[in-house]
C-alpha positions in Angstrom: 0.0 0.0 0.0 1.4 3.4 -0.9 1.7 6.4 1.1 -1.3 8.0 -0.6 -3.3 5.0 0.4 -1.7 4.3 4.2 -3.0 8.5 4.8 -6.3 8.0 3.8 -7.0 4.4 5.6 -5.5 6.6 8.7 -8.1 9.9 8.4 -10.8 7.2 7.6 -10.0 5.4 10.9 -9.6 8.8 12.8 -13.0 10.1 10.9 -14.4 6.5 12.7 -13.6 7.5 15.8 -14.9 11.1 15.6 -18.3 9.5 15.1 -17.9 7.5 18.0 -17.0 4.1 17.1 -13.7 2.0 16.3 -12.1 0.3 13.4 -10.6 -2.1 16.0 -10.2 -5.6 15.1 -11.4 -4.8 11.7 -8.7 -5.8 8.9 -7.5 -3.1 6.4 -9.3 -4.8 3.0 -12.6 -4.3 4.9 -11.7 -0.7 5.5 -10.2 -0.5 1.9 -13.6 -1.4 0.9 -15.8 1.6 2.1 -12.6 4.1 1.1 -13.1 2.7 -3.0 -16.7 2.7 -2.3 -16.6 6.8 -1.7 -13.4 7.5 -4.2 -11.0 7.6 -1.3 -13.0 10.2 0.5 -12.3 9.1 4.5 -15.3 10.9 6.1 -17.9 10.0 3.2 -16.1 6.1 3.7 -16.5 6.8 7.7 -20.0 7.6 7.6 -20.7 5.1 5.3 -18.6 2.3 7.5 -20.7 3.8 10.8 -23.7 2.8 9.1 -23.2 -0.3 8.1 -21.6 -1.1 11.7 -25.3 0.0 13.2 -27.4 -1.8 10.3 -25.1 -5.4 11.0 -25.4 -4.9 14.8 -29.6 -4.6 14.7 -30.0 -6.5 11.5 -27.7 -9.4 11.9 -27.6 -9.5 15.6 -26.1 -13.2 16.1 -23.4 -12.5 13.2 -25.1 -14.6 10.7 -28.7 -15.1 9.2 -28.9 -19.0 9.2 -31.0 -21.2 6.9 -34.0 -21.8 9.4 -34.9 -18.0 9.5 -35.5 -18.1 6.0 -37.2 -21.4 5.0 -39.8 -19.8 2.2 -37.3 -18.4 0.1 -34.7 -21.2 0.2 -37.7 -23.5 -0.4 -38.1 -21.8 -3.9 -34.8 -23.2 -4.9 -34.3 -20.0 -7.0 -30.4 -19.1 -5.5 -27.6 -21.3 -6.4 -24.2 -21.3 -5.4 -21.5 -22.5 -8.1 -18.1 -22.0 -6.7 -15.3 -20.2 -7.6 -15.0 -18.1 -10.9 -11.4 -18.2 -12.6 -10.1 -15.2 -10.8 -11.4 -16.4 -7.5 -14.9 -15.1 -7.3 -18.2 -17.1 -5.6 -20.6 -17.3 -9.1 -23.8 -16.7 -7.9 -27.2 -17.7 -10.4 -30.6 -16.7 -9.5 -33.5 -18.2 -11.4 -36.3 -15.6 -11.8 -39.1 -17.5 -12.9 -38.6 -19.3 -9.0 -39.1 -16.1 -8.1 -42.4 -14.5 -6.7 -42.8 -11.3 -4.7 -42.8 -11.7 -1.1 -45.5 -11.9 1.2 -43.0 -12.3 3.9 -40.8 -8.8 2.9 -38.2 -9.2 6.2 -37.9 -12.9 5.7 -36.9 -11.7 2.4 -34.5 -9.1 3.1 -33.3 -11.4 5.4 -32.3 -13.9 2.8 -30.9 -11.3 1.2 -28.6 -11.0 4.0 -28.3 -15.3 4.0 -27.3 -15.0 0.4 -24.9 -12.8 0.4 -23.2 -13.5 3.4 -22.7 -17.5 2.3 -21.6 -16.6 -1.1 -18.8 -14.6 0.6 -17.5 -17.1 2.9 -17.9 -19.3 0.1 -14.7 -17.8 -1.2 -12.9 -19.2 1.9 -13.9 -22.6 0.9 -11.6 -23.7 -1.5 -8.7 -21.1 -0.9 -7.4 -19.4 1.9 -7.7 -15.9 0.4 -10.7 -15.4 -2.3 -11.0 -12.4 -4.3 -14.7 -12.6 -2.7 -16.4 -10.2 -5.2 -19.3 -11.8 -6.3 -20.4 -13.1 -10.0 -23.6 -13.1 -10.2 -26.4 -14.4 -13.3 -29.9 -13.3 -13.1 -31.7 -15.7 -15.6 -35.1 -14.8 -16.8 -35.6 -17.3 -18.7 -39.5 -18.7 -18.7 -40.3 -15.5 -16.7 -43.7 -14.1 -16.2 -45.8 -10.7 -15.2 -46.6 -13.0 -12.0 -42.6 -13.5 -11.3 -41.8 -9.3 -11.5 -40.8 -7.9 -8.5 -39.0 -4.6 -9.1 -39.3 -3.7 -5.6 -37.6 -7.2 -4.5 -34.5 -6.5 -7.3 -34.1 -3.0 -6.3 -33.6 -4.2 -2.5 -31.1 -6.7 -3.5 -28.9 -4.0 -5.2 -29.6 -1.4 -3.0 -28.3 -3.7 0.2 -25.6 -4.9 -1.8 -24.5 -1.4 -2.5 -24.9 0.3 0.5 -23.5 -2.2 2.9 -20.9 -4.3 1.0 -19.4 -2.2 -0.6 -17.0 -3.5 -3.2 -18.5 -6.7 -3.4 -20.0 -6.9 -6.7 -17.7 -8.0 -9.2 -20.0 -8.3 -11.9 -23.7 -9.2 -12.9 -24.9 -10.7 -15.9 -29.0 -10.4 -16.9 -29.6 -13.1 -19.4 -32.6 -14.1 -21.0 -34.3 -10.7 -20.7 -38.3 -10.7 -22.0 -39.5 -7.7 -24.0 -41.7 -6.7 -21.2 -38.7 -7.1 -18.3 -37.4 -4.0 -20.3 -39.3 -1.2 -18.9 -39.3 -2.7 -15.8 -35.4 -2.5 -15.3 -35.1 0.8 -16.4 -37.1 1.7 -13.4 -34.8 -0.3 -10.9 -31.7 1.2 -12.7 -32.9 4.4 -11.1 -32.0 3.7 -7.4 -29.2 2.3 -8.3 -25.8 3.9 -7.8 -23.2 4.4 -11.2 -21.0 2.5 -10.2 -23.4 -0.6 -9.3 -25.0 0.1 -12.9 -21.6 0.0 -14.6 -20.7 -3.9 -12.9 -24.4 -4.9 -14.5 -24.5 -6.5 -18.2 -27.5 -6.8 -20.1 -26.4 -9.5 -22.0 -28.2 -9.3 -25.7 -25.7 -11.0 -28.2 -23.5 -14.3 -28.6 -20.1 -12.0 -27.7 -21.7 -11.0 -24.5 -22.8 -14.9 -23.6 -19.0 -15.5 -24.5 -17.7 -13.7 -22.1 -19.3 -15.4 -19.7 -17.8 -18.3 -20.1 -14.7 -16.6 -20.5 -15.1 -14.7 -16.8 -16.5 -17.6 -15.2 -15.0 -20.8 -16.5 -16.4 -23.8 -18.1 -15.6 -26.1 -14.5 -18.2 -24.0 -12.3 -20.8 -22.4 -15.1 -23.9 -24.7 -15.4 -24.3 -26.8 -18.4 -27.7 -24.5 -19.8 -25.0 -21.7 -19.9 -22.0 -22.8 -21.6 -20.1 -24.7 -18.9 -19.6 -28.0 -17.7 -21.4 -28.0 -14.2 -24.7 -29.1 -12.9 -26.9 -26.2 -10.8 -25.5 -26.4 -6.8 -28.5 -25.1 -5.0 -27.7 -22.4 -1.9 -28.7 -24.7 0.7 -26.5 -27.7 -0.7 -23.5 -25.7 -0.1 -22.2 -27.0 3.2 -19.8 -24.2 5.0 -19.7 -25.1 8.4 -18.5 -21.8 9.4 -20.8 -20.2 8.1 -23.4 -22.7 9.4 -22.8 -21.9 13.0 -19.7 -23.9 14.3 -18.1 -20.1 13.9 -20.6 -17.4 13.5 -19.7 -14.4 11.2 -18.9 -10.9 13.6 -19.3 -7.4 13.5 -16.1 -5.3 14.5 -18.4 -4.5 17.5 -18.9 -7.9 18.3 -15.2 -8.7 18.3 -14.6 -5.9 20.7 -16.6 -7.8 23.5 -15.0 -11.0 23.1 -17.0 -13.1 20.6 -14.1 -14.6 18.2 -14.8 -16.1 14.3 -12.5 -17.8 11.6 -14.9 -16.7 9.3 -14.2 -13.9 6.5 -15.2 -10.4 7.6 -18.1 -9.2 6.2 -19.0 -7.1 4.9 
């Protein structure tokens, strides 16, 4: 890290402290995270990192969100996990014809939380350090007016941006139907530039090739140019993640609790 870089990680942490919390105990890729997430700026990337320490502390309590608070939605079997991409990143697909709008909204937003949080530690899996930006497919393939849920998408995004910051690596929407058009220019508008800039609409064979050229033939599905069968979320197994070493907030560190799981967010 340069001295440019070690100045600004230094104000952000003094920013932190101004607001009355810490950075303790919280590793310096975490806190690079927020500074890229507000171009470098350390008391935008402290307020932002203040936040997110409140919203995990009330929201995710325990440290994690585990499978048995969020039955419905895993039930729907719409969320699979693939493994790594070739540059180390979980690949996340999401069917959205398994997907309806909620009558349960927290139950949703928590599996929000679930989903993003296991694809993470996912990265931790199979090597010791993971890029742990996320790859993500949204296929809406066999989609219907029943299966729209702009209000669903835009929380998904609007979570993922505003607290983990840096995670999303990139997104691909496949299989997009003529009417899903008008319906994603409306959730592009609550969505930050730089979210909307790691999203591809993909419409032609080049775009489908990349794909398979980001991802790799081992962990992309068969239906999508790869190799591999679909791994539903559930099937994962990460018992880390599961609850034999719960996922912690910097303020839960501070009073004691301890985790070998990747910090989030």
């Amino acid at each position: 890290m340069d001295d440019k870089h070690e100045l600004a990680l230094q104000q952000f942490r003094d920013s932190v402290e101004k607001l009355g919390s810490s950075t303790e105990n919280c590793e310096e890729p975490t806190l690079m995270r927020f500074l890229i997430a507000r171009s470098m700026d350390p008391n935008k990337a402290a307020k932002m990192f203040v936040q997110w320490q409140k919203w995990r502390s009330s929201f995710v309590p325990s440290g994690s969100i585990p499978a048995s608070e969020v039955p419905d939605e895993l039930e729907a079997q719409k969320v699979y996990l693939q493994g790594l991409s070739r540059n180390g990143s979980p690949v996340v697909v999401i069917k959205g014809n398994k997907h309806f709008p909620p009558k349960d909204v927290p139950q949703f937003k928590k599996f929000v939380v679930h989903m993003l949080d296991k694809s993470i530690a996912s990265a931790f899996r199979e090597k010791e350090t993971g890029k742990e930006k996320l790859m993500g497919i949204i296929d809406l393939q066999k989609m219907s007016y029943k299966n729209i849920d702009a209000r669903g998408l835009i929380t998904g995004f609007q979570m993922l941006q505003s607290y983990y910051p840096e995670r999303l690596g990139k997104c691909f929407i496949i299989n997009m139907p003529w009417f899903f058009v008008s319906v994603w220019r409306l959730v592009s508008r609550f969505l930050d530039k730089a979210t909307l800039e790691k999203v591809v609409v993909v419409s032609n064979e080049d775009e489908r090739k990349e794909i398979i050229k980001d991802i790799g033939e081992e962990v992309l599905p068969e239906e999508y140019g790869g190799r591999a069968q679909l791994v539903p979320l559930q099937d994962v197994v990460l018992p880390a993640f599961e609850g034999e070493h719960k996922l912690t907030t910097p303020a839960e560190k501070s009073n004691g609790a301890v985790s070998t799981s990747p910090q989030l967010p």
